[in-house]
C-alpha positions in Angstrom: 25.9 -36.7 -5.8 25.9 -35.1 -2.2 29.7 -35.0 -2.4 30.2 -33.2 -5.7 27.4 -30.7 -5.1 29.3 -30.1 -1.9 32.6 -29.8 -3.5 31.1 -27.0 -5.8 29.6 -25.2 -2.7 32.9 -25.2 -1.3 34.5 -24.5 -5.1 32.1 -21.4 -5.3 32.6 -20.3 -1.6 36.6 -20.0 -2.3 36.3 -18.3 -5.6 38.6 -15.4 -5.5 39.1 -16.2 -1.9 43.0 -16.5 -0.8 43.3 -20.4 -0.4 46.5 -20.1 0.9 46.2 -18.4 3.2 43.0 -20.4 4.8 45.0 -23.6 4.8 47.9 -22.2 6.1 46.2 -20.8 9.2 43.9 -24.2 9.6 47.2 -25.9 9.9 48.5 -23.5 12.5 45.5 -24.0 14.9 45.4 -28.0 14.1 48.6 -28.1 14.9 48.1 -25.6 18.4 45.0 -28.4 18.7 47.5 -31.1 18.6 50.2 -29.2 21.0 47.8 -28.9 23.2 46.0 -31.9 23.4 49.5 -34.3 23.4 50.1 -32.1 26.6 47.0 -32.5 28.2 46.4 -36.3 28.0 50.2 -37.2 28.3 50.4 -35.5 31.2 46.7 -37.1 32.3 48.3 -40.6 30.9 51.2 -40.2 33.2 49.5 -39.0 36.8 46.3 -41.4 36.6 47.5 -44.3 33.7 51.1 -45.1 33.5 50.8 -48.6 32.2 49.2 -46.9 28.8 52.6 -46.2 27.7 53.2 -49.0 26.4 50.4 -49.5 24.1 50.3 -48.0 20.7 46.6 -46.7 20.3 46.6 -44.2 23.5 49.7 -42.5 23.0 48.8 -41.9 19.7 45.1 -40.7 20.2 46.0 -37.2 21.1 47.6 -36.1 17.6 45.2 -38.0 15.8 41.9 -36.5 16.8 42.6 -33.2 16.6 44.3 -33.8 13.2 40.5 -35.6 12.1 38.8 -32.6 13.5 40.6 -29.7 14.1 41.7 -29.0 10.6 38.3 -29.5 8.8 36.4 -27.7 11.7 38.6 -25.2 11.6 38.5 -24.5 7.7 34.7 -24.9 7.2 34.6 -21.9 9.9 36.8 -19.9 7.8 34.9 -20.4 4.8 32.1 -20.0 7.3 33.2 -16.8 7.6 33.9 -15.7 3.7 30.3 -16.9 2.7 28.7 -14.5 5.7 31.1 -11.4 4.5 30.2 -12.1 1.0 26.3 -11.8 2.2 27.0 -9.1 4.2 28.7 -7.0 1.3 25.7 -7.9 -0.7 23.1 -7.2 1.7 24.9 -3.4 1.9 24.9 -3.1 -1.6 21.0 -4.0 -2.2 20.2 -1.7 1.3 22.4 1.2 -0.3 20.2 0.5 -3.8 17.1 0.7 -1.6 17.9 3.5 0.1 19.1 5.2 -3.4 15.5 4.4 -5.2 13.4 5.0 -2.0 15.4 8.6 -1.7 14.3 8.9 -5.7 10.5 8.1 -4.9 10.2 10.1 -2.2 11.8 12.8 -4.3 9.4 12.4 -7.2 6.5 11.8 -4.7 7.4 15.8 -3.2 7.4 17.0 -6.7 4.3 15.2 -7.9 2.4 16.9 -4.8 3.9 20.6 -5.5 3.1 19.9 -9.2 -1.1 19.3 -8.4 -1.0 22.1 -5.1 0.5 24.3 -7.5 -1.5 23.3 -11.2 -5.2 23.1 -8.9 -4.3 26.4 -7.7 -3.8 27.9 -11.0 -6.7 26.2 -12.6 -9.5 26.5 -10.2 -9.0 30.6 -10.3 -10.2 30.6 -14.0 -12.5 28.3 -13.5 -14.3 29.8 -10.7 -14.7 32.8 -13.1 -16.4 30.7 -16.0 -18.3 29.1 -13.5 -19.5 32.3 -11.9 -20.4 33.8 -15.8 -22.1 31.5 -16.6 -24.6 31.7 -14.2 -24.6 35.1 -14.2 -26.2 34.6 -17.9 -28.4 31.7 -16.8 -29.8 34.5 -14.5 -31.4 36.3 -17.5 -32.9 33.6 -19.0 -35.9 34.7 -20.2 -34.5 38.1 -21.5 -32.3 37.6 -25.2 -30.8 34.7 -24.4 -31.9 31.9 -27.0 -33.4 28.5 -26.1 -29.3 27.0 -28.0 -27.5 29.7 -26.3 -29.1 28.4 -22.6 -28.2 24.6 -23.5 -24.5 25.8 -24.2 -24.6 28.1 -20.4 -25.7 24.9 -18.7 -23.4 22.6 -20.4 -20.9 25.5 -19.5 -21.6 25.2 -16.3 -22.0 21.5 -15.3 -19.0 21.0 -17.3 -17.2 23.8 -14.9 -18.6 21.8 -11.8 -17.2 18.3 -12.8 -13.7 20.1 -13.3 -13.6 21.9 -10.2 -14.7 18.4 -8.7 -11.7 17.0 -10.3 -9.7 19.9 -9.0 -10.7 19.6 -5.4 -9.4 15.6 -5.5 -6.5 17.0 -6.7 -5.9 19.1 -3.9 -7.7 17.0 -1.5 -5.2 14.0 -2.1 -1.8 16.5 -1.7 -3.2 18.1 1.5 -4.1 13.8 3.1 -0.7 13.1 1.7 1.2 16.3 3.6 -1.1 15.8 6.3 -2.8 19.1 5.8 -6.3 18.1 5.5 -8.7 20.5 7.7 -11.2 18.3 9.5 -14.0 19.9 12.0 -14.8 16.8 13.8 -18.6 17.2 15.4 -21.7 14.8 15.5 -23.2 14.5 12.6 -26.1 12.2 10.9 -25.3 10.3 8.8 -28.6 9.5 7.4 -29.2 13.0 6.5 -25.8 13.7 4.7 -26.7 10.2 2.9 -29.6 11.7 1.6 -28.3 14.9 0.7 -25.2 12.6 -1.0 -28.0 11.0 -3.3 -29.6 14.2 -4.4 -26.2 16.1 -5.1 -26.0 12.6 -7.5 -29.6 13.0 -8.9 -28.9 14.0 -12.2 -25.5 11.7 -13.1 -27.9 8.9 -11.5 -30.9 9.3 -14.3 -28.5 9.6 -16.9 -26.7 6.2 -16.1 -30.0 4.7 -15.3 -29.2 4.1 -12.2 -31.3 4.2 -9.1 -30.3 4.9 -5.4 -32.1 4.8 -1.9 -31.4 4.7 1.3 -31.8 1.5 3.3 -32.2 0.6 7.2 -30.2 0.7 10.2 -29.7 4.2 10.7 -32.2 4.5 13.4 -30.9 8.3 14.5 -27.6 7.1 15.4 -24.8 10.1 15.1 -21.1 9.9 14.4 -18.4 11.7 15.5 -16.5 13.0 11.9 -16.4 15.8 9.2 -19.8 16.4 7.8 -18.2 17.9 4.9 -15.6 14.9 4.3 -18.1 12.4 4.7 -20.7 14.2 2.4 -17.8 13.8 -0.2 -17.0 10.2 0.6 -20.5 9.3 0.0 -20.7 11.3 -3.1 -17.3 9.9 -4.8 -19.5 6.3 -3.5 -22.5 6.7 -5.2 -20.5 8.4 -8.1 -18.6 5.7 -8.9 -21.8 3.2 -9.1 -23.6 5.7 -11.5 -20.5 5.2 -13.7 -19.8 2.1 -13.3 -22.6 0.0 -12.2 -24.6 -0.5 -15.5 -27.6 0.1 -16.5 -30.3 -1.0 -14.4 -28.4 -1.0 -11.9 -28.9 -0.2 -7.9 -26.9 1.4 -5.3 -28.1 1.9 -1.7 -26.8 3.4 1.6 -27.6 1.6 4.6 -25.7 1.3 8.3 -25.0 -1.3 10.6 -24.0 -0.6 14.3 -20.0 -2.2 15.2 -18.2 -1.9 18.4 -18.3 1.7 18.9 -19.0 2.6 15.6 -21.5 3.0 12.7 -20.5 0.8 9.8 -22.0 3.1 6.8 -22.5 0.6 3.5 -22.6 1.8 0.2 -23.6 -1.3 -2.4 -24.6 -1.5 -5.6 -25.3 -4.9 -8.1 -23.1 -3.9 -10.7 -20.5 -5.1 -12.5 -18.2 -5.6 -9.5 -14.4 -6.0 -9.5 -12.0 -8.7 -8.6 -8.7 -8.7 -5.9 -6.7 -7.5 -9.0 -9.0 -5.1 -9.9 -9.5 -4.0 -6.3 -5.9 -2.7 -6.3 -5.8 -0.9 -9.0 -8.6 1.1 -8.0 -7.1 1.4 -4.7 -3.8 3.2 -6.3 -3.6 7.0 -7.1 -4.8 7.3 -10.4 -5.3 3.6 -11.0 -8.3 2.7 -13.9 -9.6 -0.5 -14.0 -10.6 -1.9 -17.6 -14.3 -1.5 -17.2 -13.4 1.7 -16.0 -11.2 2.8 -18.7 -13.7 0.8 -21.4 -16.9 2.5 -19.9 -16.2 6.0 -21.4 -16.8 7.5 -18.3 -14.4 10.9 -17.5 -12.2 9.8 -14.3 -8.8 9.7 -13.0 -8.2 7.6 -10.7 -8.8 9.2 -7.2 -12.2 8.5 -6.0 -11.4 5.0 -3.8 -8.0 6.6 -3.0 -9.2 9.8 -1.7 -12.7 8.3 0.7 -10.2 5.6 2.3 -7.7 8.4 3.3 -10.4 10.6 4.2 -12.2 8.2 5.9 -9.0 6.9 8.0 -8.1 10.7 8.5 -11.5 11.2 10.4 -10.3 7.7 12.6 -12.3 5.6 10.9 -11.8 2.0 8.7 -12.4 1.5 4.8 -13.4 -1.9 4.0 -14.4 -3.1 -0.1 -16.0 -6.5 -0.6 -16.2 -7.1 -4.6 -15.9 -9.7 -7.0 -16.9 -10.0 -10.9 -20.5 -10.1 -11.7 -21.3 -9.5 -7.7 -21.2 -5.8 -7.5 -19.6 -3.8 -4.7 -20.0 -3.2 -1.2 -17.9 -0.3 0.4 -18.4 -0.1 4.1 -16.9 3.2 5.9 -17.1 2.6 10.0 -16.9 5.9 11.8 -16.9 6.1 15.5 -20.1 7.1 17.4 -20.8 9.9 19.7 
């Protein structure tokens, strides 16, 4: 069985290969092989061992062992040879294919980014105006403005926050991705900013049924990052458990000193997510099925956007999950 699937190898290796012309040149360096070795041991035979000459077995040792070996060694290197430029053309055809789709993705990639730049632009200009109406007429409440026409100003107008929430991840992820994200990097508490991160939540929190506090380990401890950014990474955080979480459920924000760092956790005892699950939330606009099967209004960019944000501010993003276990998130950010 070893020889025949070694005659196929060899069958395969010559396909299309000039056989001719490989035999041809292993006999011309068996028989150089031969040349030379009949000339090296004759002559050896003939200074050191004279009385050799008359036996059969030496004189004709130096023609046949480089017949035995030369010729086979000196083929299997030639086909040696064709199997390794074969490779090689292959390996520069799937590199030039590479190179071809990479060249395609970052090409898509540049247009995807000018596409939100240019849409969130565009859309947060009207919107800024409804949003600013609206509570210009929820300023004279009281006045003519009906009880029905005040429910449809404030649905108005928490309907115009979400989207210009929506609208500021858009941008948010094309100015990370072009490396254009404005930080102002300056102590900052983080306990504070996690309590001002739950009551920016407050009212999507009662609606889910959903309860957050903050927990222990704070103990006045400052970190050196964006108090802006990290308001928002904490806010996409607690955010995504109101969604997601259930019911019932309960998210809290407590620290944990590293090495040089605060290690800020977010956890809730939700439904949780496994490795697969993980990853999808982890891509740009990746929905989970209990995301997608929840009802809840999302696209996609709220783990995305706090682990760039939280690496842009040189710090690490960490997510322990699994089904039925809820979800820790813990963002380390160095201290002052």
């Amino acid at each position: 069985m070893g020889a025949v699937q070694l005659f196929k190898d060899l069958r395969s290796d010559l396909e299309g290969a000039d056989v001719r012309r490989l035999i041809l040149r292993a006999c011309f360096w068996t028989f150089l092989s031969i040349l030379m070795s009949v000339i090296f041991c004759y002559s050896t035979y003939a200074a050191l061992i004279p009385e050799l000459f008359g036996y059969t077995i030496p004189l004709i040792m130096p023609i046949l062992c480089p017949l035995l070996v030369a010729f086979p060694v000196t083929l299997s290197i030639q086909v040696l040879g064709i199997r390794i430029e074969r490779q090689s053309a292959a390996l520069a055809t799937r590199n030039r294919e590479l190179r071809i789709a990479l060249m395609e993705t970052e090409s898509a990639n540049l247009k995807k980014r000018a596409f939100l730049s240019s849409a969130s632009h565009e859309l947060r200009t009207p919107l800024t105006s409804i949003i600013g109406y609206s509570d210009f007429l929820l300023s004279r409440i009281g006045t003519d403005i009906s009880e029905n026409d005040q429910t449809y100003l404030k649905t108005i107008r928490l309907s115009g926050d979400h989207l210009l929430r929506i609208i500021d991840d858009f941008m948010d992820i094309s100015r990370v991705e072009d490396g254009k994200l404005e930080l102002r990097i300056e102590p900052v508490d983080p306990h504070a900013v996690a309590n001002y991160a739950i009551k920016l939540c407050e009212r999507d929190l009662v609606e889910s049924g959903v309860t957050a506090r903050i927990g222990q380990g704070f103990n006045g401890t400052t970190v050196h990052c964006d108090e802006t950014r990290l308001t928002q990474i904490l806010v996409n955080l607690v955010g995504n458990a109101s969604k997601y979480a259930g019911e019932g459920a309960e998210v809290e924000i407590s620290a944990e000193a590293g090495e040089g760092t605060l290690d800020v956790h977010v956890r809730d005892n939700g439904v949780g997510m496994n490795v697969s699950e993980q990853e999808i939330a982890l891509t740009d606009f990746g929905r989970t099925g209990t995301a997608i099967q929840s009802g809840k209004v999302g696209f996609g960019l709220g783990l995305p956007l706090v682990k760039r944000m939280t690496e842009a501010m040189g710090g690490a993003f960490h997510i322990e999950s699994d089904r039925g276990e809820g979800c820790l998130v813990k963002i380390s950010l160095p201290i002052e």
